[in-house]
DRENBAKE-801979 format. One record per residue: residue number from 1; x, y, z of N, C-alpha, C in turn. Coordinates in Angstrom, 2 decimals. Example, Ala and Ser with C-alpha at 12.3 -4.5 7.8 and 13.67 -1.06 7.14 Angstrom:
{1 {13.19 -5.69 7.80} {12.30 -4.50 7.80} {13.20 -3.30 7.80}},
{2 {12.85 -2.25 7.08} {13.67 -1.06 7.14} {12.90 0.03 7.87}},
//
This chain:
{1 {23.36 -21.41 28.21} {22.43 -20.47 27.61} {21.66 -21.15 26.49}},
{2 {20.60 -20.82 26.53} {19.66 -21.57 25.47} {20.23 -20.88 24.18}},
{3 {19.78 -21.53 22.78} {20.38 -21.19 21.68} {19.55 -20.30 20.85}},
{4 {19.80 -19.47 20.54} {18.97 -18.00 19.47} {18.19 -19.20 18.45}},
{5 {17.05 -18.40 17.62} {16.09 -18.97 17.31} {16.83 -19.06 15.71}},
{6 {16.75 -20.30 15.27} {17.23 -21.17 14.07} {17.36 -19.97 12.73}},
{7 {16.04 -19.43 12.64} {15.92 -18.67 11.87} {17.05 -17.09 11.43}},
{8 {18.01 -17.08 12.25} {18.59 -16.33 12.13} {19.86 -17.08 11.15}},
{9 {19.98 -18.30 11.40} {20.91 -19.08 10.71} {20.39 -18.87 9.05}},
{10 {19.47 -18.30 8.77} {19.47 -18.06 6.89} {19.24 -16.85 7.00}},
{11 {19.05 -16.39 8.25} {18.78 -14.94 7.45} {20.25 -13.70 7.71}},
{12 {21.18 -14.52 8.40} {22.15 -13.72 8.19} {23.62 -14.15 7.11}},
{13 {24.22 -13.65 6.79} {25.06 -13.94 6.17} {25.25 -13.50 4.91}},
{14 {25.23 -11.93 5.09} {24.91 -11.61 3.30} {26.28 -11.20 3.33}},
{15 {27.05 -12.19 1.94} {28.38 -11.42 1.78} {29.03 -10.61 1.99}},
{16 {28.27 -9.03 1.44} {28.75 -7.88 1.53} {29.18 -6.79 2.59}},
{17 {28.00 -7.51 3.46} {28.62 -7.00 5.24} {30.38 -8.48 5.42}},
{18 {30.24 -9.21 5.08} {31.39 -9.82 5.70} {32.41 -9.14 5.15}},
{19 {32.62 -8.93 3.58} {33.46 -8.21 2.94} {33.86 -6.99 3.76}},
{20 {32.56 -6.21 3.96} {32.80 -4.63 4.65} {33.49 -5.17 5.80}},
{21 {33.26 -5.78 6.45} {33.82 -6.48 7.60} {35.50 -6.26 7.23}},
{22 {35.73 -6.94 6.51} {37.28 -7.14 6.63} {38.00 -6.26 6.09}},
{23 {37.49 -5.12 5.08} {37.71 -4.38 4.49} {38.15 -3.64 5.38}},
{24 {37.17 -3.05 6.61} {36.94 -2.24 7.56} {38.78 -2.59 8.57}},
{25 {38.95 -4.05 8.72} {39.82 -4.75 9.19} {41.66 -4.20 8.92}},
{26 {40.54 -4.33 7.33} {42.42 -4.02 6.29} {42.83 -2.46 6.95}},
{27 {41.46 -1.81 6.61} {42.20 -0.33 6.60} {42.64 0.21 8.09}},
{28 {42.16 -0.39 9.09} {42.89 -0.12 10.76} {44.29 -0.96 10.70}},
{29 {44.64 -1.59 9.85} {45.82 -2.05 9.33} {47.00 -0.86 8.70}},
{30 {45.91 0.06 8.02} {46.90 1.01 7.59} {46.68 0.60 5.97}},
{31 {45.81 -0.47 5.43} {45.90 -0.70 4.02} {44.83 0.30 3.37}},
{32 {45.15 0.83 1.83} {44.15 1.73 1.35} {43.22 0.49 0.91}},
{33 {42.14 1.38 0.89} {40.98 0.11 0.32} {39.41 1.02 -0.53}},
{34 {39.93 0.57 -1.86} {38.42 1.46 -2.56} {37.08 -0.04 -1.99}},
{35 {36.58 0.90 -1.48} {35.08 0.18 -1.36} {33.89 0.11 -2.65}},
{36 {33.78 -1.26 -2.79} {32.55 -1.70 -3.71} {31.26 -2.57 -2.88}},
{37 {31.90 -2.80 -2.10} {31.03 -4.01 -1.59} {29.41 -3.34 -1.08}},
{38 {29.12 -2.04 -0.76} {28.23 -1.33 -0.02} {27.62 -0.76 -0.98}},
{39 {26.46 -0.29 -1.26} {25.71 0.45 -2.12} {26.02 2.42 -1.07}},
{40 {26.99 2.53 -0.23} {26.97 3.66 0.11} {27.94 4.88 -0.25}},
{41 {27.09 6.13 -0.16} {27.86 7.53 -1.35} {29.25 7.48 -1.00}},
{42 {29.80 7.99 -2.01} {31.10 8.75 -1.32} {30.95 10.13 -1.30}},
{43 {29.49 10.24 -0.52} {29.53 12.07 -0.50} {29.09 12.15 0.79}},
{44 {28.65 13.55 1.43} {27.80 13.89 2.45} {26.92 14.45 1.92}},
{45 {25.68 14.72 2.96} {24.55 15.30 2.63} {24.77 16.65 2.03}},
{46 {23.97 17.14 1.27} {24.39 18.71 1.13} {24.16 19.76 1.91}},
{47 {24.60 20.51 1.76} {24.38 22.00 2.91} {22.92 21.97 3.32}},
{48 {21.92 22.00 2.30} {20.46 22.68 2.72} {20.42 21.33 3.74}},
{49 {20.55 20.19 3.11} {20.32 18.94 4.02} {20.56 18.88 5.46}},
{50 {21.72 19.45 5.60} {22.23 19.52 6.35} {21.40 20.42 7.39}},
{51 {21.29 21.99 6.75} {21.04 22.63 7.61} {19.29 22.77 8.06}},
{52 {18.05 21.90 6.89} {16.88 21.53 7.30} {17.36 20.58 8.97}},
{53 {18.33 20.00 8.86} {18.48 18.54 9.73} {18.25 19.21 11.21}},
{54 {19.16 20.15 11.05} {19.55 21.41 12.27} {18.50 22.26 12.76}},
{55 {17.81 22.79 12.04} {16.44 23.61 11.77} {15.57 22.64 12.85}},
{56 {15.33 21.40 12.03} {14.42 20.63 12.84} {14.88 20.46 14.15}},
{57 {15.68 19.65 14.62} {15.99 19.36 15.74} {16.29 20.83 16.74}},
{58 {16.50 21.92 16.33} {16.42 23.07 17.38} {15.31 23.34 17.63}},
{59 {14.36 23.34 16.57} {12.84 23.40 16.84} {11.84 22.21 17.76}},
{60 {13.11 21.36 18.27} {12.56 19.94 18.58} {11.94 18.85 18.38}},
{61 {12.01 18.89 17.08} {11.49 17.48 16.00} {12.33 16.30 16.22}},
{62 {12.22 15.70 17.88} {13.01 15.02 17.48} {12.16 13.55 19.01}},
{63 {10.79 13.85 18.36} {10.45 12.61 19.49} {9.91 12.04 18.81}},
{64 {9.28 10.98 19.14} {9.11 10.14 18.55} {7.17 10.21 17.32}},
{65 {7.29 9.83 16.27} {5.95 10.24 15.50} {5.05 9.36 15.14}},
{66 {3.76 9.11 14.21} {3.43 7.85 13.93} {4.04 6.77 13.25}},
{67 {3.37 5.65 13.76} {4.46 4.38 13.24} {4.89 4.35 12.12}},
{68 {3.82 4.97 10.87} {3.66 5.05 9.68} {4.57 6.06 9.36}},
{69 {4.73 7.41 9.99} {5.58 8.00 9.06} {4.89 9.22 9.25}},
{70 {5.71 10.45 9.23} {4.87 11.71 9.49} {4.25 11.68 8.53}},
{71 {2.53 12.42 9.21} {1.39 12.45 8.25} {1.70 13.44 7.34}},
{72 {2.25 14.39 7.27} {2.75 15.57 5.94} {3.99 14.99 4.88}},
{73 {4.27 13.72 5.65} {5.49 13.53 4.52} {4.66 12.39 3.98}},
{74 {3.95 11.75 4.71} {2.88 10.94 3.13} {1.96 11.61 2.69}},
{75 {1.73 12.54 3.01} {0.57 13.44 2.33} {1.72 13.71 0.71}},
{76 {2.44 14.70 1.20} {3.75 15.02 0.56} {3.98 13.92 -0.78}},
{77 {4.24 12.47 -0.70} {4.15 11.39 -1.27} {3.30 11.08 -2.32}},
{78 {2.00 10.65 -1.80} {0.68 10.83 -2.47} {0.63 11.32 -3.40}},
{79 {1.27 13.12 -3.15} {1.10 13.91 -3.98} {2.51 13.87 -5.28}},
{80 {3.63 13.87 -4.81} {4.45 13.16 -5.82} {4.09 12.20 -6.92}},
{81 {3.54 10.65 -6.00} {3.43 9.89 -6.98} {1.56 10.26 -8.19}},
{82 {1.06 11.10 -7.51} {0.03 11.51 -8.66} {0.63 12.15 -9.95}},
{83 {1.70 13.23 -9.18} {2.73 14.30 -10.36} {3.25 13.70 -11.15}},
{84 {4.15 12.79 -10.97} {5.43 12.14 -11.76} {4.49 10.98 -12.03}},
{85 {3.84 9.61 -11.62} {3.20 8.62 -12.26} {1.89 8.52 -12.44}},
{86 {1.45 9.90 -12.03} {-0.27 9.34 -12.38} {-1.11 8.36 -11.67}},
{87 {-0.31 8.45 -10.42} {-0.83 7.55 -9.37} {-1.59 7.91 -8.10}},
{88 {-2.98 7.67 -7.96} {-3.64 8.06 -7.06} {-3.57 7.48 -5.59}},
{89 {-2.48 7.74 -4.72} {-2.37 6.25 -3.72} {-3.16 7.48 -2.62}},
{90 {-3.73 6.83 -2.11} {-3.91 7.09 0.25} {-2.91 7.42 0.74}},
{91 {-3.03 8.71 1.37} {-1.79 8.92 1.93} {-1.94 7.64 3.37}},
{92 {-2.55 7.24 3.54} {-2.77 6.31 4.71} {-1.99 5.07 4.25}},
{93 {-1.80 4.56 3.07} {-1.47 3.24 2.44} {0.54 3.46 2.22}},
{94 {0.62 4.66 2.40} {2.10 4.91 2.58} {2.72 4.90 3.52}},
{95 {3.94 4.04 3.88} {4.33 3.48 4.95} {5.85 3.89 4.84}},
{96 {6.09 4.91 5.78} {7.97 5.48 5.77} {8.95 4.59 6.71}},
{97 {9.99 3.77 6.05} {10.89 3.33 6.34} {12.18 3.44 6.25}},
{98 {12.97 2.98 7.69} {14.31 3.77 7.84} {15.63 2.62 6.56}},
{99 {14.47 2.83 5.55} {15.90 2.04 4.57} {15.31 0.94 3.64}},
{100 {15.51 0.52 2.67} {14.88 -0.26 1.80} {15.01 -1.91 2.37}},
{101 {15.96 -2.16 2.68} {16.15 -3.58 3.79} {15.10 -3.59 4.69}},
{102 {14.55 -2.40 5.24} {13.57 -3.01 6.38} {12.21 -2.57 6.01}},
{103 {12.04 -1.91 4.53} {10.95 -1.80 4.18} {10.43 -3.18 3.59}},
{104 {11.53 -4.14 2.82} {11.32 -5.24 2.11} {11.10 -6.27 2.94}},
{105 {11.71 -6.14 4.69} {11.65 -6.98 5.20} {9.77 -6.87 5.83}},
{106 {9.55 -6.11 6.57} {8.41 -5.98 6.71} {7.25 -6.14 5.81}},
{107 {7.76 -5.66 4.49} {6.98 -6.00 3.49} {6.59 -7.82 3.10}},
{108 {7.80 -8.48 3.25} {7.99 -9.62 3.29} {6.92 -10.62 4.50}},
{109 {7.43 -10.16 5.46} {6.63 -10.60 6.70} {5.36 -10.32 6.67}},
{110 {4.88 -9.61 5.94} {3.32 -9.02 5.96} {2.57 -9.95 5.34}},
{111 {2.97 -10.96 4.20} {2.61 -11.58 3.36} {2.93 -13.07 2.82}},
{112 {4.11 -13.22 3.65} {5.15 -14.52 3.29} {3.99 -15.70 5.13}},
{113 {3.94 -16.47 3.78} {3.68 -17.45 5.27} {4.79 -19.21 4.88}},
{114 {4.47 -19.96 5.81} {5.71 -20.69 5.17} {5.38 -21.78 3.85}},
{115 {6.35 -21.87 3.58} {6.41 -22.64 2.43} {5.40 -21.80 1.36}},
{116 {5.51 -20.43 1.23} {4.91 -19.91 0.33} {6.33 -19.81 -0.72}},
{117 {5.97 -19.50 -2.32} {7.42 -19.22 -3.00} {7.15 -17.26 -3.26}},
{118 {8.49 -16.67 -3.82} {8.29 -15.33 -3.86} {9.59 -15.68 -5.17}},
{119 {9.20 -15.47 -5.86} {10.28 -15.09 -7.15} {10.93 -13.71 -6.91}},
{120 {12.28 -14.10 -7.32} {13.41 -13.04 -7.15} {14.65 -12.82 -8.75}},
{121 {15.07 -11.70 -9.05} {15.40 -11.84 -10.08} {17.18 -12.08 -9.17}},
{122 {18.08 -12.76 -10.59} {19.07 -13.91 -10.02} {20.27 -13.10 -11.68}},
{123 {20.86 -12.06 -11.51} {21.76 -11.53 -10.15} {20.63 -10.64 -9.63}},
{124 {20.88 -10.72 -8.18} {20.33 -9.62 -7.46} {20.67 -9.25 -6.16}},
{125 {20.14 -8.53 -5.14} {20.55 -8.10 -3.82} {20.05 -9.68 -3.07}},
{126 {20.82 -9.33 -2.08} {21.35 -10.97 -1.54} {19.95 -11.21 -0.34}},
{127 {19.70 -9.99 0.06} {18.92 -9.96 1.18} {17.63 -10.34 0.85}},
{128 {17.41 -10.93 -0.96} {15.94 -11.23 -1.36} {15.60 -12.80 -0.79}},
{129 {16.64 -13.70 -1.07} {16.63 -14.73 -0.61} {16.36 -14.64 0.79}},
{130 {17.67 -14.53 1.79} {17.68 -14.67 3.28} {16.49 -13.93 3.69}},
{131 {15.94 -13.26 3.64} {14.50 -12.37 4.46} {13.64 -13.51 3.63}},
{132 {13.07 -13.92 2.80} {11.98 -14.78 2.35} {12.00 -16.38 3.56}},
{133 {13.54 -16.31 3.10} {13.26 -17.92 3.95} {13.03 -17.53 5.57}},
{134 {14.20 -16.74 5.79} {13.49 -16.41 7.91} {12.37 -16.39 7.47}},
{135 {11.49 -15.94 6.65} {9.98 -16.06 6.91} {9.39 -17.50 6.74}},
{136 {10.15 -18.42 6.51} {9.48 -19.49 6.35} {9.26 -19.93 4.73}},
{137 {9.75 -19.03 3.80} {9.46 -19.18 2.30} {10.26 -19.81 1.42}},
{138 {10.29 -19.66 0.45} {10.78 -20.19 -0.53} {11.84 -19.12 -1.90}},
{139 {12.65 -18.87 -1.58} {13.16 -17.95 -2.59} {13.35 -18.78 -4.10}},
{140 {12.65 -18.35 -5.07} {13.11 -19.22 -6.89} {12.88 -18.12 -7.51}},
{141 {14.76 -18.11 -8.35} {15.15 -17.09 -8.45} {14.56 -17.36 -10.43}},
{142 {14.54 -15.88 -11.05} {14.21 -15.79 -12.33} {15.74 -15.48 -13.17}},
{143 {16.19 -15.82 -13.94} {17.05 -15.14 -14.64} {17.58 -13.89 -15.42}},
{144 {18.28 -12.99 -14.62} {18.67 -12.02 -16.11} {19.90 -11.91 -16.62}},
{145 {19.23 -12.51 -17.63} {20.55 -13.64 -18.58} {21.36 -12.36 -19.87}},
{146 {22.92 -12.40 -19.31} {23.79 -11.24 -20.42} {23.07 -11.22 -21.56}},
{147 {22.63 -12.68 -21.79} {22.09 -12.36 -23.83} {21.23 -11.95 -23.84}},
{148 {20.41 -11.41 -22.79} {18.89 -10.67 -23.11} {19.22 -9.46 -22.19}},
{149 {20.25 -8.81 -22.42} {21.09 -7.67 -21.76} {20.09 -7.16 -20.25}},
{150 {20.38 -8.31 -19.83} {19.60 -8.23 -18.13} {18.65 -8.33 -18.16}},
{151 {17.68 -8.37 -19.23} {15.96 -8.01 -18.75} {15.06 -9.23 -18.67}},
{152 {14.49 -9.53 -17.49} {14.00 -10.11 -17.15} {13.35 -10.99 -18.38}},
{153 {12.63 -12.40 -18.24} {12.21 -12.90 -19.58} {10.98 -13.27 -18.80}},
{154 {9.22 -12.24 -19.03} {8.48 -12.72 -18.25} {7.88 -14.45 -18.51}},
{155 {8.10 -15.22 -19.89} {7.87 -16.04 -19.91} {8.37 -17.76 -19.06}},
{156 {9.97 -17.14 -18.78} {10.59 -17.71 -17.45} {9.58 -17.52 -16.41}},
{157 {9.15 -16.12 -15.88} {8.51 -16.00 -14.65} {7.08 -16.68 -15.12}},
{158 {6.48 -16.72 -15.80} {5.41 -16.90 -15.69} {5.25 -18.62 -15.32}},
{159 {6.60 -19.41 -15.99} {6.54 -20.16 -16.14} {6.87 -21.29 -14.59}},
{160 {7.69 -20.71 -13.89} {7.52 -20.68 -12.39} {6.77 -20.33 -11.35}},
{161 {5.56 -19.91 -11.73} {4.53 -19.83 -10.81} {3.60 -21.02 -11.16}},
{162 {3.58 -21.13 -9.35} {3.33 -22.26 -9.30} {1.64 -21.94 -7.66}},
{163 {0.91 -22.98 -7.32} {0.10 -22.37 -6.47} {0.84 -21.75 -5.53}},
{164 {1.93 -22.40 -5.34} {2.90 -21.80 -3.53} {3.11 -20.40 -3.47}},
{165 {2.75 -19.86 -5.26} {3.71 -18.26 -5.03} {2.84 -17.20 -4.96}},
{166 {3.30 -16.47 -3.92} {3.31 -15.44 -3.37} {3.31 -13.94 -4.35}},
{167 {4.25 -14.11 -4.72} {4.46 -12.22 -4.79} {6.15 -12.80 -6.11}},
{168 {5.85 -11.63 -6.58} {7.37 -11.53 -7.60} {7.97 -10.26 -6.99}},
{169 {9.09 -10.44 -6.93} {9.82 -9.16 -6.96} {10.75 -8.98 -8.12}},
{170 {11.00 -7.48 -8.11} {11.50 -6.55 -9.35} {12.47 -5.92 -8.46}},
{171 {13.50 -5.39 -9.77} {14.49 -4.57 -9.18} {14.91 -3.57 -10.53}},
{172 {14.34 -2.29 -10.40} {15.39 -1.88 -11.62} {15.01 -0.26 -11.25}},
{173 {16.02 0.46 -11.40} {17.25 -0.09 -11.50} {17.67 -1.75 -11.09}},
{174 {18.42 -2.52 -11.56} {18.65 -3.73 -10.94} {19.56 -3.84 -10.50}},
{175 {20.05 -3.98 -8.80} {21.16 -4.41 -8.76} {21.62 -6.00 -8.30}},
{176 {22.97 -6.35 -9.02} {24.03 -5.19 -9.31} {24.49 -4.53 -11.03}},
{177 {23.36 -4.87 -11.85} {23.71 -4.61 -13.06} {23.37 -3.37 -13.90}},
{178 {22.14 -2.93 -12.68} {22.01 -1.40 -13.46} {21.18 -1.63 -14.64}},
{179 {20.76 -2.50 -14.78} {19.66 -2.64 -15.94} {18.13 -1.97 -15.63}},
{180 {17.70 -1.18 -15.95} {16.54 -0.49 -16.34} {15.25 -1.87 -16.99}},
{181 {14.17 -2.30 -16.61} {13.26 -2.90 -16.94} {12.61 -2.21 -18.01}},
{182 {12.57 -3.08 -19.30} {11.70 -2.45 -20.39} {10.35 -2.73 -19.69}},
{183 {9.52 -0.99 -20.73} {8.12 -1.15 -20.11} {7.45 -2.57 -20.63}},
{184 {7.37 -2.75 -21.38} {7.02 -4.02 -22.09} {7.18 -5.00 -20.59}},
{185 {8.39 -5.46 -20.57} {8.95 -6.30 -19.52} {7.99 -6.36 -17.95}},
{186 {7.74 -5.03 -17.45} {6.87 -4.72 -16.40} {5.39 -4.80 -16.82}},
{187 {5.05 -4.42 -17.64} {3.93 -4.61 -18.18} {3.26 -5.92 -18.06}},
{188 {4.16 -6.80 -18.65} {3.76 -8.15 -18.77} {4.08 -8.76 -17.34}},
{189 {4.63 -8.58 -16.65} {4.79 -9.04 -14.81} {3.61 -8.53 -14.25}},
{190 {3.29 -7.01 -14.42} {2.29 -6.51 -13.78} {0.64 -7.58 -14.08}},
{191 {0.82 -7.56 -15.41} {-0.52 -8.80 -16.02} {-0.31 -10.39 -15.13}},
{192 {0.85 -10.79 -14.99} {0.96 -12.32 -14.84} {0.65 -11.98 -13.06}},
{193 {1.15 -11.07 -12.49} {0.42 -10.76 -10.93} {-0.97 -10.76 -10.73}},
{194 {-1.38 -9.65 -12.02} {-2.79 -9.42 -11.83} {-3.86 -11.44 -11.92}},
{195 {-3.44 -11.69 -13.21} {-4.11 -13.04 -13.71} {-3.39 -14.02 -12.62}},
{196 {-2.60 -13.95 -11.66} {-2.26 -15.11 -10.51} {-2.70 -14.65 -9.41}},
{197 {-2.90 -13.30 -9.61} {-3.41 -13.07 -7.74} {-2.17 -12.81 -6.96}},
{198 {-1.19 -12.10 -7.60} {0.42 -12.30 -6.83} {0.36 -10.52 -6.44}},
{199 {1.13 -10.88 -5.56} {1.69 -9.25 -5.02} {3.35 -8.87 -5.76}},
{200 {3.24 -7.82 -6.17} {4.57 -7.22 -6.61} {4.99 -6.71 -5.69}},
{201 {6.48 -6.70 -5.33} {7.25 -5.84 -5.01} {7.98 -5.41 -5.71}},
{202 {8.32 -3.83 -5.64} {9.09 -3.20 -6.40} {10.06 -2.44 -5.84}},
{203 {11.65 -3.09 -6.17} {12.32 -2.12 -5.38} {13.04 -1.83 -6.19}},
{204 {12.98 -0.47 -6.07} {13.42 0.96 -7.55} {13.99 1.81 -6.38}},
{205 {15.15 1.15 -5.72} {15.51 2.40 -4.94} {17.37 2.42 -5.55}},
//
């Protein structure tokens, strides 16, 4: 059999599924096991959740819609982010995805060509690296260093852009530290994007 395409060799291997992996292992063993490794609840949906879920699907909401995302739930959007940020987006420019991994990944692919760089903040989610390079990129990570109680130092970032880069990404909440980005902090990323020509990503989920 011919061999799967190279690129899967960096883009898989994120710790935390191997962990879940064995975790998953221990407990058909019969061992108790508190889970950290997953960013997932220890709850269920709530009742209304539940019972919209039911609602829809008896009514038959359940074929397939535009690629983008039902047109009332980015309309819906649009109108959120005007309420809460004062943000005028297209409902056309809003794009619904089944999960922040494959929104970043697509997002990634949209824009990453090879040997481009994409700054990533370093601790962070693992999947920033591996999705940049399958694309052919360059992951260089920024620091958020305990003595500056996580927050990014835009003069580090600024100081790593270089022509190759692409796009910065943000995380804050940040995981895994839960640090909140001072406005200051975004402020000054948002400027060093604008004055480089870089794309932000922002993942605040």
């Amino acid at each position: 059999m011919r061999p799967l395409a190279s690129r899967l060799n960096v883009m898989s291997g994120e710790g935390a599924l191997s962990v879940f992996a064995r975790a998953k292992e221990l407990e058909r063993e019969g061992r108790s096991i508190i889970h950290l490794e997953l960013g997932e609840p220890d709850f269920h949906p709530a009742e209304p959740v539940v019972a919209a879920l039911e609602k829809a699907l008896r009514a038959g909401k359940d074929r397939y819609c535009t690629v983008a995302g039902i047109p009332a739930l980015r309309e819906e959007l649009a109108r959120y982010l005007d309420r809460t940020r004062n943000l005028q987006v297209d409902p056309k420019s809003i794009v619904i995805a089944p999960g922040c991994k494959i929104a970043l990944f697509l997002a990634l692919m949209s824009i990453i060509e090879p040997d481009d760089e994409v700054l990533y903040p370093d601790p962070g989610f693992p999947g920033y690296q591996s999705i940049t390079a399958g694309f052919g990129g360059r992951a260089v990570p920024y620091e958020l260093a305990e003595r500056n109680q996580f927050q990014p130092d835009p003069n580090e970032i600024a100081a790593k852009i270089t022509p190759r880069t692409k796009a910065i990404l943000t995380c804050s909440p940040n995981n895994p530290t839960g640090t909140v980005y001072s406005d200051a902090a975004q402020r000054r990323i948002a400027e060093l994007a604008v004055q480089n020509d870089l794309y932000v990503l922002s993942d605040e989920i």
